[in-house]
C-alpha positions, 0 to 999 in steps of 0.5 A: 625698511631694510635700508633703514635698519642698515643705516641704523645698526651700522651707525650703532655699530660705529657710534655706540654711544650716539643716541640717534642709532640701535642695533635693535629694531622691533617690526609691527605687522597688520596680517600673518601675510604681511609678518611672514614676508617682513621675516627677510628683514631678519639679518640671519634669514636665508633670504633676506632683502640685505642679501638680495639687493646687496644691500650691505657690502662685504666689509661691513658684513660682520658689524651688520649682523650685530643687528636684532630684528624682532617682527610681531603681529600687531595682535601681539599687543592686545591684552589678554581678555578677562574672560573667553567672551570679551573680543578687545581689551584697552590695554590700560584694562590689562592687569600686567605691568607695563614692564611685564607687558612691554617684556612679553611684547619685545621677547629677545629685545628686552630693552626698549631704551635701546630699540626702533619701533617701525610699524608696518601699514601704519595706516592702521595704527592712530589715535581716533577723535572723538567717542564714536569709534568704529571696530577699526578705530578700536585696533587703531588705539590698540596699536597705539597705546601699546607702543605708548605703555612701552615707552612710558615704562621703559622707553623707546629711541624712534618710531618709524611708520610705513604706509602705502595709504597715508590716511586712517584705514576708516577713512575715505581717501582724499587729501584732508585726512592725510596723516599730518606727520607724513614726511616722504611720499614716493606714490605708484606712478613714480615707482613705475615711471623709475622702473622700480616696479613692473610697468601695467599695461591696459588693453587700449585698443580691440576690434570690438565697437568702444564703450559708449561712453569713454570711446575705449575698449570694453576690456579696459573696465570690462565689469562696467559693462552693462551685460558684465555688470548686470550678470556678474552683480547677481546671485547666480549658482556656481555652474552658470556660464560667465557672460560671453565677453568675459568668457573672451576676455579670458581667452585673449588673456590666457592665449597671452599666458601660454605665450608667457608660459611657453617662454620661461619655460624654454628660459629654464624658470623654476616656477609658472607665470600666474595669472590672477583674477579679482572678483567681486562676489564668492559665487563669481568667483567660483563661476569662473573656477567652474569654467576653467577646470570644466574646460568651459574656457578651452585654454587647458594649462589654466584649467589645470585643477592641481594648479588652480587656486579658487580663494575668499581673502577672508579666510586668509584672515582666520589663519591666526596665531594660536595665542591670539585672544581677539578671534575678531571674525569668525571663519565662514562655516562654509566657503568655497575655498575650503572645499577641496581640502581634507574634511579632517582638518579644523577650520583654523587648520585648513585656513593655515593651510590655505594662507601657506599656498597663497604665501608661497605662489612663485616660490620653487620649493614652497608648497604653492610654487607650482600654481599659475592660476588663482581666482580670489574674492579680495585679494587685496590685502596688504602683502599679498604679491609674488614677483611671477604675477603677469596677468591680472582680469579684475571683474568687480567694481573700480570707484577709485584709483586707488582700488585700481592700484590696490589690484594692480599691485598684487602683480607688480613686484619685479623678478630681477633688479639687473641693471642693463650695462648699456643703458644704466637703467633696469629693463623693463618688466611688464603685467598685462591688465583686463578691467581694470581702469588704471588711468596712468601709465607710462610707456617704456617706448622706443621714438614711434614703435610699441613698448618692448616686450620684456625677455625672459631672464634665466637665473645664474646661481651656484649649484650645491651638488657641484661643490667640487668644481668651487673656484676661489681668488684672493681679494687683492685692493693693490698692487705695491711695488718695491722700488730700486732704492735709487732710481736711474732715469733713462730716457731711452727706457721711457720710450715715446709718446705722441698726443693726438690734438685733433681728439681735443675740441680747440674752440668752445662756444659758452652761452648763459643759460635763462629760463631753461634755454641758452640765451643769445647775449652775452655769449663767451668763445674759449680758444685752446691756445689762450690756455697754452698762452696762460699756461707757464712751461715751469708750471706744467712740468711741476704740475707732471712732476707732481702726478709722476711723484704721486704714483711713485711715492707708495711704492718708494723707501728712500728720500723723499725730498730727493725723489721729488727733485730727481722727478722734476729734473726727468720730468722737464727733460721728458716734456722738452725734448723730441720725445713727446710728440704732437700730431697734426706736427703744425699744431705741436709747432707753436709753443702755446697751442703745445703746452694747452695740449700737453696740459688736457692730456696730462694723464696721459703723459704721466701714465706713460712716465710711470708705466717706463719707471715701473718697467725698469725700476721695480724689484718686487710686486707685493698684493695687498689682500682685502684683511676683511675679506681676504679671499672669495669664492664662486659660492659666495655669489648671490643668485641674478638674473639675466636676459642674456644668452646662456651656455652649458657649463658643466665643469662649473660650479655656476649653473649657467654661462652668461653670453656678453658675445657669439664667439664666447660660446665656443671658450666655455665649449672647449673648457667644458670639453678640454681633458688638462681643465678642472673647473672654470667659471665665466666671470660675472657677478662674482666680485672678482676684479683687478684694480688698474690706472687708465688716464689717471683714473682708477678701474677695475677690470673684469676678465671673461674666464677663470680656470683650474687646471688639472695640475692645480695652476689657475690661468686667467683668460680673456678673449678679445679681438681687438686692443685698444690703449685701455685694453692694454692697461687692463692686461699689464694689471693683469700681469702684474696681479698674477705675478704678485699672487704667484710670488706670494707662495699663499695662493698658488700659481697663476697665470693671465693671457689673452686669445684673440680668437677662441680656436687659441684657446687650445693652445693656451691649455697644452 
């Protein structure tokens, strides 16, 4: 939604007389729960989605925030009743206009003509067939014909559905009542085998004798179990004990908890895991509450009854706005779930209430951040997830898999989306599964051995309370250079260069490719000297000249005609002469085997012939400064997550140093510790990079520390063992960075060096 809602209101913003986009998007929700998580979709909000998976980049930050995002319940679309006992109302039955009711309806986004509809869970809203219509189909046509009412009267640009479950909520799965517009389908195990989700993991295997008749482990559907099923599917009192291999199960999962608990604690995580369990009757559900704060099941942290949570999802339901006219259920007189909380409160008022502790499970500073432990009938409705989920126990009845993913799902939105700089791919992330019979799955494994257990992930933020330590940098895109109006090129100011031809493969072997596999026939042999014999020397020196020409030509004010000319002329002088060499020497020898190798390293050479000009030719270094975003600071940076070690750093306005290597502990020590430093930081997801050429192609570089010092001069560090040519390049960016950031007199001094051990560090601050 959010990645819609971007691509529509930067479109807007760039085509505002293009009918296909808005800058208006109005958001329809099934439930309170639902409406209260889709608020992140509101650009202004302190946690939107745009800010948590980068959604939008800097540039465009000022155009995106044009946007309006309204989110409604859908009950905002019922018609008031004509008297307090009518329950629904046809929305033609409304005595308001339809640009009255279409006005109440979109509150700020008073034009419809102007706005998307997205309609959340859209399985609960279609047109029912036929006149036998159930309750649900009657919401259904609510839903509907409200949306129909504000178009006809004042018009609507799009209408977007999303929907997990692509058929009619009265409806039994199965592919014949598909909703027939579906136009993308991304189902769960996709979201899994991507890693966009967590990966479940069922119980495969115990040293219990299987179930007799599937051969797998009774913890796999452990309510189908005769001696579950029988005990669990009766009316029994509260304080009867659970049957003994449920009670085990949940010492098997909970010691898997502790373990858990233990780790993201030592990890510095704000909040608990959760475990969460689904039953399938009230009066089991407080059977297993019972056991746990009881200490029946001897596992104390979970028993804990500060952090147990024991809810009936129906009461999550009543938790209604007040000017809600349907009342469509009335809240239980009595529940379990409610006996806890002050006999004061109303009924309305305790289910608010109860709606904002399971709302806000995982989050720090919410009013249910420190429960681990939720025991729950349902529990299935739509948007009930918190990303601290790691261990679901169903004990209820599975008829199909999608009440399995149903379950499954309230423990599967992820912590972090990091992306593991090794692999390209996010690490994975796991919820541990009793009795739930999720029948695929699959395994993120390592060539023979078992599924990697997940790290924890310490997360990297700035820390308000050390403003004083807040570093900024100017956001440089280039590095101009201004030229000597003539150049004098000198070939002993170039230097030499040798091309190492054993790096170039000198034969390859083609074959076609038919029916998914190379094919034998036809098979095709490339010799790197028919290049070279291909190859003209007049040819190869333009094509030099051209690239050499192209580096120069931003930075140059005079004729361009004659600069060309000039380079061509040096350029020919460069490739024929002794200075450029070809090693093994045999090879460099024959004149085609040399024109084929200097053509595959063409970047090369013109690196090194742009590198010699700008050395002995360049009067001024210029930067040129982001205009959209001219200067970044450490408390811009978006909190992250990490599996990687980290570091105190006390004089940084970062929270945490994030470790790449064992030696980089020993900087942030001596920074910490060092008298002449103010403040520093370790560079890393803040967006600060230095453009620079390597081979031709365009990077940026990333150095491992930035620092204040007391006098107010800012020293770029970077530590590093051994250089390599890319490694070189990387630094001569940095030097000219610093010196043209120091030469502008707007951002202060700077400085740039490398320590090629840590313990150099001491003498880089002196």
């Amino acid at each position: 939604m959010a990645l819609l809602i971007a691509w529509q209101a930067l479109n807007s913003a760039n085509h505002p007389d293009d009918p296909r986009y808005s800058k208006n998007a109005l958001i329809i929700a099934p439930n309170l729960t639902i409406k209260e998580q889709l608020k992140q979709l509101k650009p202004s909000a302190d946690e939107s989605v745009y800010k948590e998976f980068r959604i939008i980049p800097k540039s465009l930050k000022k155009q995106f925030y044009q946007a309006r995002v309204l989110v409604q319940n859908w009950h905002q679309l019922n018609p008031e009743p004509p008297s307090p006992e009518a329950k629904v109302v046809k929305v033609n039955e409304y005595p308001e206009s339809g640009e009255a009711f279409a006005r109440r309806v979109l509150g700020s986004l008073d034009r419809a003509d102007d706005l998307i509809v997205i309609n959340d869970e859209a399985h609960h809203a279609w047109r029912p067939e036929g006149e036998d219509t159930s309750q649900q189909d009657e919401e259904a046509t609510i839903w509907i014909q409200a949306l129909d009412r504000i178009a006809s009267s004042m018009g609507l640009k799009t209408c977007y559905d999303f929907s997990a479950t692509p058929y009619p909520a009265s409806k039994a799965s199965g592919d014949v009542e598909l909703f027939d517009w579906i136009v993308s389908d991304f189902n769960l195990n996709d979201a899994i085998e991507a890693g966009l989700v967590k990966t479940p993991r069922v119980v495969v295997r115990d040293d219990l004798v299987p179930d007799a008749d599937t051969y797998k482990s009774k913890l796999f559907n452990l309510y189908n179990q005769p001696e579950v099923k029988d005990d669990l599917g009766r009316r029994a009192d509260p304080d009867e004990p659970l049957p003994e291999l449920v009670r085990n199960a949940y010492y098997l999962l909970g010691l898997d908890w502790q373990e858990k608990k233990q780790a993201w604690e030592e990890a510095g995580y704000p909040t608990p895991p959760v475990m969460i369990t689904v039953a399938n009757l009230t009066n089991t559900a407080a059977r297993i509450y019972n056991e746990f704060v009881q200490g029946k099941i001897q596992i104390e942290e979970l028993g804990d009854e500060e952090r147990v949570l024991h809810v009936d999802s129906r009461v999550l339901d009543e938790a209604v706005e007040e000017n809600d006219p349907r009342q469509l259920r009335a809240l239980p007189t009595e529940s379990e779930a409610l006996e806890n909380l002050s006999e004061d409160m109303t009924r309305k008022e305790k289910a608010e209430l109860l709606r904002e502790l399971v709302n806000t499970i995982g989050e720090p500073d919410g009013l249910g951040g420190h429960i681990h432990n939720v025991i729950s009938v349902g529990m299935l409705s739509e948007g009930w997830d918190t990303n601290t989920v790691t261990h679901i126990m169903g004990l209820r009845a599975f008829s199909s898999q999608l009440l399995c993913e149903q379950v499954v799902g309230r423990g599967l939105r992820r912590r972090s989306y990091e992306v593991d700089p090794e692999t390209g791919l996010m690490t994975p992330e796991y919820v541990n599964v009793f009795g739930i019979p999720f029948t695929f799955l699959p395994h993120e494994t390592h060539e023979g051995s078992a599924p990697v257990e997940e790290e924890p992930k310490t997360e990297i933020r700035p820390v308000p309370e050390k403003v004083d330590r807040e570093l900024s940098w100017p956001n440089v895109t280039r590095v101009e250079r201004q030229l000597q109006p003539n150049l004098e090129l000198d070939m002993e100011e170039i230097g030499e260069l040798t091309l190492d031809a054993t790096e170039i493969p000198k034969v390859a072997e083609l074959a076609p490719m038919l029916e998914g596999r190379p094919h034998e026939l036809n098979q095709a042999k490339i010799e790197l000297k028919e290049l070279g014999a291909k190859k003209r020397l007049q040819r190869l020196i333009f094509e030099t000249s051209r690239e050499v020409y192209e580096r120069v030509d931003p930075n140059w004010k005079g004729s361009k005609e004659a600069l060309l000319a000039q380079m061509i002329s040096f350029v020919e002088d460069f490739i024929t002469s002794e200075r450029l060499g070809v090693k093994p020497e045999a090879l460099g020898k024959d004149p085609e085997l040399r024109r084929a190798i200097i053509t595959l390293q063409i970047r090369t050479v013109v690196d090194h012939l742009w590198q010699g000009i700008k050395e002995a030719h360049t009067e001024e270094l210029i930067p040129v400064v982001d205009q959209d975003d001219p200067v970044s600071s450490t408390g811009d940076m978006d909190p992250w997550y990490t599996t990687k070690p980290t570091g105190e750093a006390e004089k940084s306005h970062i929270n945490r140093c994030v470790l790449d290597s064992g030696w980089e502990m020993e900087p942030a020590f001596i920074l910490d510790n060092e008298d002449d430093v103010r403040a520093w930081v370790k560079i890393d997801h803040l967006g600060f990079e230095i453009p620079y050429t390597f081979e031709g192609a365009f990077h940026h570089y990333r150095p491992d520390f930035l620092i204040e010092l007391a006098d107010g001069r800012k020293l770029i560090l970077e530590v590093k063992g051994q250089k390599t040519d890319k490694d070189e390049a990387k630094w001569e960016a940095a030097r000219e960075w610093v010196e043209a950031v120091s030469s502008s007199d707007e951002f202060g001094q700077w400085d740039f060096v490398v320590a090629s051990e840590p313990g150099e560090i001491h003498n880089i601050l002196i």
